[in-house]
C-alpha positions as CSV (number, residue, x, y, z in Angstrom):
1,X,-30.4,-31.8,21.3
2,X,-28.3,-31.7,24.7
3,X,-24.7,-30.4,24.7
4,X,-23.9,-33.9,26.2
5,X,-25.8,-36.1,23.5
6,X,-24.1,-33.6,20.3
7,X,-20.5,-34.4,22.4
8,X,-21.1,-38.1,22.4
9,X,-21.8,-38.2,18.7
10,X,-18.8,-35.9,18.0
11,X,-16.7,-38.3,20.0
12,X,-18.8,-41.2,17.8
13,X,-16.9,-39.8,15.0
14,X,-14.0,-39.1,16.2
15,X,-14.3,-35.0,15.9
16,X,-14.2,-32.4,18.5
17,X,-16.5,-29.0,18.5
18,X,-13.8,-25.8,18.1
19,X,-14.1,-24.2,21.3
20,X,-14.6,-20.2,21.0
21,X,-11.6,-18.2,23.3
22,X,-12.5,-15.8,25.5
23,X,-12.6,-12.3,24.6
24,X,-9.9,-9.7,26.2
25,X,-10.1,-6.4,25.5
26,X,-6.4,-4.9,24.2
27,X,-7.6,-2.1,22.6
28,X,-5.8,1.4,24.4
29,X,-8.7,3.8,23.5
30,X,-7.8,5.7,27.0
31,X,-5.4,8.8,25.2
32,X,-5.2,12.2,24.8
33,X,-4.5,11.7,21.2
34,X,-7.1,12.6,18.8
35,X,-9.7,10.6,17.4
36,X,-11.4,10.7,13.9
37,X,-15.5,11.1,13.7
38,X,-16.7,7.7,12.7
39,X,-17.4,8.0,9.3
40,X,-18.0,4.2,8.3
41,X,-21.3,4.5,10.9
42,X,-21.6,0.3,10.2
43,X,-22.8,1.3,6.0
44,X,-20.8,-1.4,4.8
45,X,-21.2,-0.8,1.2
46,X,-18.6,0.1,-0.7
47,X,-18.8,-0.6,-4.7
48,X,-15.4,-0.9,-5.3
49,X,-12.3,-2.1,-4.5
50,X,-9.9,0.6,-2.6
51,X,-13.0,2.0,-1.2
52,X,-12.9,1.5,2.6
53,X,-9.8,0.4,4.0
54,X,-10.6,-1.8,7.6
55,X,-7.5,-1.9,9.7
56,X,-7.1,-3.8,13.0
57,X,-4.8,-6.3,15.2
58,X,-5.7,-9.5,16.3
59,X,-2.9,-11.8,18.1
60,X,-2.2,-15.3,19.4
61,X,0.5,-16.8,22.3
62,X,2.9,-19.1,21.3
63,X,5.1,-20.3,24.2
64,X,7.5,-17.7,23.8
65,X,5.1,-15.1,24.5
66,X,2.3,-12.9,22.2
67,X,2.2,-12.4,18.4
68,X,0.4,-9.7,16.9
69,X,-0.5,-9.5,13.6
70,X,-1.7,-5.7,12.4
71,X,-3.6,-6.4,9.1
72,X,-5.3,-3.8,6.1
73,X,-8.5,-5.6,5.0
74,X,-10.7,-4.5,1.8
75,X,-13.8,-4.0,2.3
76,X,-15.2,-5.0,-1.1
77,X,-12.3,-8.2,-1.2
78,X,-12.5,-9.2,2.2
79,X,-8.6,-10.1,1.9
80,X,-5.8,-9.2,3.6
81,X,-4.0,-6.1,1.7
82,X,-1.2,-5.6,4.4
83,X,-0.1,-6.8,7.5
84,X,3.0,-7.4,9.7
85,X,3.9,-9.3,12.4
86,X,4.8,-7.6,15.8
87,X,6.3,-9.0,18.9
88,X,4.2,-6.0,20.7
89,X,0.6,-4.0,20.2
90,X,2.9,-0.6,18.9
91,X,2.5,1.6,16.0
92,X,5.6,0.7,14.5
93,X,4.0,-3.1,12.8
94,X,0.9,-1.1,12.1
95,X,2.6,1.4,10.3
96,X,4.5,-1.2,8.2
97,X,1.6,-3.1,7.2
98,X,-0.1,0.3,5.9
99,X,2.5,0.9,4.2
100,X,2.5,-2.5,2.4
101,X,-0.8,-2.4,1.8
102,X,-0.4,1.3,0.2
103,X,2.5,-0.3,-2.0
104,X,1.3,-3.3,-3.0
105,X,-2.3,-1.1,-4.0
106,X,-2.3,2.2,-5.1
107,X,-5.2,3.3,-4.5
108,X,-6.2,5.7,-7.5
109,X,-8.8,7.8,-5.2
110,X,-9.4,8.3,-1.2
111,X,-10.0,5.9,0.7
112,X,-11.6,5.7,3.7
113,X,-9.7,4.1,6.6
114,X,-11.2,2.9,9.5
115,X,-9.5,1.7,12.6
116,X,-10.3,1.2,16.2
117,X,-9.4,3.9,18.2
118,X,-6.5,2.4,19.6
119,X,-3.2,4.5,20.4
120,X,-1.5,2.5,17.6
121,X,-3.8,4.2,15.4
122,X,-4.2,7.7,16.8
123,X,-0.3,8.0,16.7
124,X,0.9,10.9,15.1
125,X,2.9,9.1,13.0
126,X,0.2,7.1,11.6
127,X,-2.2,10.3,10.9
128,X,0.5,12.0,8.6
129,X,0.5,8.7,6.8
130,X,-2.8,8.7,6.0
131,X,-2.4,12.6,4.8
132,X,0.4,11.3,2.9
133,X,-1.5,8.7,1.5
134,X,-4.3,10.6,1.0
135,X,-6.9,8.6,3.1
136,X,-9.6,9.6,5.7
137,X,-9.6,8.1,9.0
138,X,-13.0,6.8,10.4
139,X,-13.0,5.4,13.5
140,X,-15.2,3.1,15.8
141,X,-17.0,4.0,18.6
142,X,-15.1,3.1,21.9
143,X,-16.5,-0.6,23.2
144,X,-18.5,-1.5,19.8
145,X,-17.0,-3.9,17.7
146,X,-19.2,-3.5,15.2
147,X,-18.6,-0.6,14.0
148,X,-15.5,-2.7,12.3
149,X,-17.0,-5.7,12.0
150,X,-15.4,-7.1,8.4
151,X,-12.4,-6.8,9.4
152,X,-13.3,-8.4,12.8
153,X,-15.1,-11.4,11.5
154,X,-12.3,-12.2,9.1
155,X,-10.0,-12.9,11.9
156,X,-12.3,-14.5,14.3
157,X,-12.3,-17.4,11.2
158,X,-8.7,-16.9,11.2
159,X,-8.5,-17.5,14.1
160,X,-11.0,-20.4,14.9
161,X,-10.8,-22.1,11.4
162,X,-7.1,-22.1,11.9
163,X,-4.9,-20.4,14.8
164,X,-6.7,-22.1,18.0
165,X,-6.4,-26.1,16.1
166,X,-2.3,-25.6,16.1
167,X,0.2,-25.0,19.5
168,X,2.9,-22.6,18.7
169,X,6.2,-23.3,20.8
170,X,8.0,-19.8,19.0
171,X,6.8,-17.1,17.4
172,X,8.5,-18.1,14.5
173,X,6.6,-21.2,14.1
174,X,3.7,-19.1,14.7
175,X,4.9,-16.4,11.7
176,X,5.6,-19.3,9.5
177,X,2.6,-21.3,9.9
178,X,0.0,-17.7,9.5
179,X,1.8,-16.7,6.7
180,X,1.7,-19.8,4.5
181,X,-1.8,-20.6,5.8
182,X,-3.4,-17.1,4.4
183,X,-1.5,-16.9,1.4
């Protein structure tokens, strides 16, 4: 079937196809700081749940300017364990949503966090909180999303299924509307 003849249905029916944005790279992996071996090498089989820890930061534009949302994913419960809501891509959000994800989980043994190997993550201040928390940083392979693609995949769907239907005129609106919609 033509892309013209599917439109012409969808417009039959009064629906419209969800157009996939372009991608943009944000990801700083060019620092001095160091990175960890990659460690998750795409197995993606964790047994249970505090396993594998996937962290990463997708965001969205509202009219005020970017939103970024740094988020803890589960591997075994593909949910959201932690995240925070940043007016900027710096290690200060991603630090608070490990640290909720650490407080609202406990984990009872190490887990293995993996990451991009964006500044955010290579901070300083995020590698003694892994120490602290007694996790061991994996991270991905510089231009190769999947080597976290869980955590990647879960918010494309966020993103598609809800975050590109809606305009956000303030970040607020933008907060408010993520928040209740993945709770």
């Amino acid at each position: 079937m033509s892309e013209k003849t599917v439109a012409r249905i969808l417009k039959q029916l009064g629906m419209k196809s969800r157009i996939v944005k372009k991608y943009k790279a944000t990801t700083n992996s060019k620092h001095q700081m160091p990175v960890h071996e990659k460690y998750l090498n795409q197995q993606f089989s964790a047994q249970t749940s505090g396993e594998v820890w996937m962290m990463d930061i997708p965001y969205s534009s509202t009219d005020e300017g970017w939103r970024y949302l740094p988020s803890v994913m589960d591997h075994v419960y593909p949910t959201d364990c932690g995240f925070q809501m940043g007016s900027r891509m710096t290690k200060e959000p991603v630090l608070s949503a490990l640290e909720r994800a650490y407080q609202a989980h406990r984990p009872a043994s190490e887990v293995l966090h993996h990451s991009d190997r964006g500044s955010q993550y290579a901070a300083q201040e995020h590698q003694k909180k892994l120490v602290e928390y007694g996790m061991k940083g994996s991270m991905s392979r510089k231009r190769n999303c999947y080597d976290n693609v869980c955590i990647e995949s879960f918010h494309s769907i966020l993103k598609k299924e809800l975050v590109y239907l809606e305009h956000f005129k303030t970040r607020e609106e933008y907060i408010s509307f993520t928040w209740s919609s993945t709770a």
